[in-house]
C-alpha positions in Angstrom: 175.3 236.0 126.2 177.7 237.0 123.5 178.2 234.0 121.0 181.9 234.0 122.1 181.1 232.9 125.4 178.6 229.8 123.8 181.8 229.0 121.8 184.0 228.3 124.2 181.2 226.3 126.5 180.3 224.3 123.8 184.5 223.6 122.9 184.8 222.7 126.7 181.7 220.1 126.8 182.9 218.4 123.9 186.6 217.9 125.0 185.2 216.3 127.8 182.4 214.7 127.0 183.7 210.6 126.5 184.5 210.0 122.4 181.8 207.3 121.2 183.2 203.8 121.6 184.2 202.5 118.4 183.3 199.0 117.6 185.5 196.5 118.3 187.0 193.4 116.0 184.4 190.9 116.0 186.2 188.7 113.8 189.1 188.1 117.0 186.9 186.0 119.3 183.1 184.4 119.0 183.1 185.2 122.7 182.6 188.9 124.8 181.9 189.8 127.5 180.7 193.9 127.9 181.5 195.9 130.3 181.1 199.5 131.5 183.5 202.2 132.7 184.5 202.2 131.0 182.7 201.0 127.8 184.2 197.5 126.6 183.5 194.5 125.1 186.5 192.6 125.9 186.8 189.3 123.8 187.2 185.8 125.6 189.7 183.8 124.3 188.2 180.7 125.8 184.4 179.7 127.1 183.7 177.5 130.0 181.6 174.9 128.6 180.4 171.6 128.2 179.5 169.6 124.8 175.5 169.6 123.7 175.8 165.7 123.9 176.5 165.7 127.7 173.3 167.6 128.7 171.2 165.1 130.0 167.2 165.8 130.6 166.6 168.9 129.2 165.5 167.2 125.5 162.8 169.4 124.8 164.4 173.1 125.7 167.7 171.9 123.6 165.9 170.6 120.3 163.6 174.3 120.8 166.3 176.3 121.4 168.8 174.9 119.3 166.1 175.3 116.4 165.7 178.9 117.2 169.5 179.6 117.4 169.4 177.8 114.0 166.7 179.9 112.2 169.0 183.5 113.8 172.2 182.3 112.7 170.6 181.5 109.1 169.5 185.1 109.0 165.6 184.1 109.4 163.3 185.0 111.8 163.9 183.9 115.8 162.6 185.0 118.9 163.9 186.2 122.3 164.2 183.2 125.3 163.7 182.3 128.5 165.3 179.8 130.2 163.5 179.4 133.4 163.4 176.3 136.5 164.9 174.8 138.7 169.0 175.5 139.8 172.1 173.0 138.8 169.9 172.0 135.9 171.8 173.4 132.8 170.3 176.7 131.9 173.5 178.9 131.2 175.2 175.5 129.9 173.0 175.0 127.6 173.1 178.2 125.9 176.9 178.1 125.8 176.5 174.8 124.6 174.4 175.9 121.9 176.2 178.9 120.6 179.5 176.4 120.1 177.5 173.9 118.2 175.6 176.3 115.7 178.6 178.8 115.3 180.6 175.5 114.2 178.4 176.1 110.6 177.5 179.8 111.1 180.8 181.4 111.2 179.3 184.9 112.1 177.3 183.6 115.2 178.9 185.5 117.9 177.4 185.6 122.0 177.7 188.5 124.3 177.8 188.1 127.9 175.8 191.2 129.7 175.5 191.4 133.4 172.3 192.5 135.0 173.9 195.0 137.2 174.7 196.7 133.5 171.1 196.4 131.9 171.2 200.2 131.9 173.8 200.3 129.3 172.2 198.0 127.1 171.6 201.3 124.5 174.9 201.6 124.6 175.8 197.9 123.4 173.3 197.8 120.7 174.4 200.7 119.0 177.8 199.0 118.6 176.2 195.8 117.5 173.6 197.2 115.5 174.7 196.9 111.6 177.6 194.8 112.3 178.1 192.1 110.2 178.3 189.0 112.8 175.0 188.2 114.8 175.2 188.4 118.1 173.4 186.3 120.9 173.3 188.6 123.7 173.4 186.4 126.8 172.1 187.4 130.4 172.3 184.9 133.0 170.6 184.6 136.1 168.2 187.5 135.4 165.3 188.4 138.3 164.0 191.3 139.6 163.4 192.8 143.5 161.6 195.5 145.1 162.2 199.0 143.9 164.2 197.4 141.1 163.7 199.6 137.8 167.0 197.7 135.8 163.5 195.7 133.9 162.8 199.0 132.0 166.2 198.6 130.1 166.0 195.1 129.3 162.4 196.4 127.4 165.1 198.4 125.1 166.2 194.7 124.1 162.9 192.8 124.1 160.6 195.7 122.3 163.6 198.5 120.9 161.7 201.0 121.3 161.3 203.4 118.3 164.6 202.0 116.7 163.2 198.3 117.2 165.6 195.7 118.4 168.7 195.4 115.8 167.7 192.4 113.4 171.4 190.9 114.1 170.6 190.7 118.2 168.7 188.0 119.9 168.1 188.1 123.9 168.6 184.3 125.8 168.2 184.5 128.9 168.3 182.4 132.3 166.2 182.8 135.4 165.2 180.9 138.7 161.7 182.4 138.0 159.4 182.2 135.7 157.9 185.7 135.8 161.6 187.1 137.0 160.7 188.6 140.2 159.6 186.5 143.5 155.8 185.4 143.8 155.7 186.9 147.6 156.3 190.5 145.9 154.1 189.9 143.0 151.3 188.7 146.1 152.5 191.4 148.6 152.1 194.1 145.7 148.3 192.7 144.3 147.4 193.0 148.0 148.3 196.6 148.9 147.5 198.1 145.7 144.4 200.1 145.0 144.5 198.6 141.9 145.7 194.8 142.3 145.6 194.2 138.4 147.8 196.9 137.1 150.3 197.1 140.1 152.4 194.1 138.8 151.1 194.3 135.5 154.5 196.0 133.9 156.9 193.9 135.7 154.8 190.6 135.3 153.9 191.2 131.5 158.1 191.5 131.0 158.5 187.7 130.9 155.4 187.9 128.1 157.6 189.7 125.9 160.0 186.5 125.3 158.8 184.8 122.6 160.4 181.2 123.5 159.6 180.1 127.3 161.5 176.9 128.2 161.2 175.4 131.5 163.8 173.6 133.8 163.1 171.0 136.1 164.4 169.0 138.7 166.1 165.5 137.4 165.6 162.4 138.8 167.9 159.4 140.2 168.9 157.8 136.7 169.3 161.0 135.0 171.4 162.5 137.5 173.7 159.2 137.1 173.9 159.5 133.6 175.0 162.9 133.8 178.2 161.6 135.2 178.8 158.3 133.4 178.5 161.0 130.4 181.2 162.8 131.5 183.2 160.1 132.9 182.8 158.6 129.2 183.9 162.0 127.8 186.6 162.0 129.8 188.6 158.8 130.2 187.6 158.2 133.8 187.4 154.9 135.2 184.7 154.0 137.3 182.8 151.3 137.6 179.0 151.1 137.6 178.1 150.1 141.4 181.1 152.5 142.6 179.9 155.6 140.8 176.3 154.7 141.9 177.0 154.9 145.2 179.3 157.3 145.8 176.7 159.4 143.8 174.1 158.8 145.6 175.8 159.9 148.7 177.3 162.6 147.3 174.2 164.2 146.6 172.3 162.8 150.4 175.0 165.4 152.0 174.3 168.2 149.2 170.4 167.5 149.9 169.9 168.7 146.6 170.3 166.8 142.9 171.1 167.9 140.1 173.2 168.6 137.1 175.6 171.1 138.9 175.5 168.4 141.1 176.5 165.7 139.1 179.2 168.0 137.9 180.5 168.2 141.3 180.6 164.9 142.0 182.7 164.1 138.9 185.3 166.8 139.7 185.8 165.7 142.8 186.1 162.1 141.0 188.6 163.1 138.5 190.9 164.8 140.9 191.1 161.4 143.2 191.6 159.3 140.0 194.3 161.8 138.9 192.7 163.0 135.5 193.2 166.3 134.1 189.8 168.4 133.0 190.5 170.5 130.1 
């Protein structure tokens, strides 16, 4: 083939080829979301979430992971997180919570939002944050993986970086229902029909191993679950009055069958609205 030919196919795969995504203003928002197809990370002008002080039972994964976010915003080493247990009971809050409390000192504390469904653009979204000046917590919530899944080989580019290494400005928090992110009847189901039980799991199993910070979440009990709410009854100028809120609590959460801090949550919206109080 003439090298007239090459020119022009190598003119038409560059016109349309996509131009690489330049990197947006960090300094507009402390908040973004990314998203793909396009490529964006589209700032959020305001987070849903609720103050550190109004997390109730979770003492020991807030002092950890507040330290960690700490040591990252300072510049100094911090490792990746898990937030793993039971559901309602503050995971995703907590980071949010976190992030608005430390980036109150660290002005260049930013947190990125990246859905599972987009793990495999995750290259993509490093290379824009990589060398930026802010440091960026990039935030995955309610992370797990299925049969036949292979999304858990991107998340590795965050978690190991490959030959580039993870950028020293990103750290990966994120939230689970499971503590090894994939269900223990596939982890059983796969040991059992493998001809190697030890290595058929191994990869996805060991994935969870590569977060340096595992913090657990577990079910609250009666009097945490009411404190919860006088907390944000207190936070919120809502009048109540201690037998009341007990037991329309209590029944609140008898026809929920469940308890816990999403619960309590619900419960107090539901109370606000009837005692006319605005939630801002």
């Amino acid at each position: 083939m003439s090298e007239e030919p090459m020119d022009r196919i190598a003119a038409a795969l560059e016109r349309i080829a996509p131009a690489p995504l330049a990197a947006p203003d960090f300094d507009v928002a402390t908040a973004f979301v990314w998203h793909t197809e396009p490529d964006r990370l589209e700032p959020v002008e305001k987070v849903s979430r609720v103050d550190l002080s109004l997390l109730i039972g979770v003492d020991r994964a807030r002092d950890t992971l507040l330290q960690n976010t700490r040591q990252f915003a300072a510049g100094l080493p911090a490792n990746n997180a898990l937030m793993w247990g039971a559901r309602g009971m503050g995971k995703s809050s907590l980071v949010k919570a976190i992030h608005a409390d430390v980036a109150a000192t660290h002005e260049a504390l930013r947190i990125v939002e990246l859905q599972r469904e987009d793990l495999p653009s995750v290259g993509r979204l490093l290379n824009l944050l990589r060398g930026a000046s802010q440091r960026f917590i990039l935030f995955c919530d309610d992370l797990s993986f299925g049969h036949d899944d292979a999304h858990y080989k991107s998340l590795k580019a965050v978690l190991d970086g490959g030959i580039e290494g993870r950028p020293e400005n990103v750290v990966l928090y994120a939230t689970s229902n499971r503590r090894h992110l994939m269900p223990r009847d596939m982890i059983e189901n796969e040991r059992g029909s493998a001809i190697n039980p030890a290595e058929a799991v191994e990869e996805k199993v060991s994935l969870s191993d590569r977060f340096g910070l595992w913090l657990g979440f577990h079910p609250c009990d009666q009097d945490q679950y009411l404190a919860m709410i006088r907390g944000y009854c207190d936070a919120h100028g809502v009048q109540i009055d201690d037998d009341t809120l007990r037991a329309e609590a209590i029944e609140w959460q008898a026809t929920r069958g469940a308890r816990s801090g999403r619960v309590a949550w619900q419960y107090f919206v539901d109370l606000a609205g009837r005692k006319g109080v605005t939630l801002r």
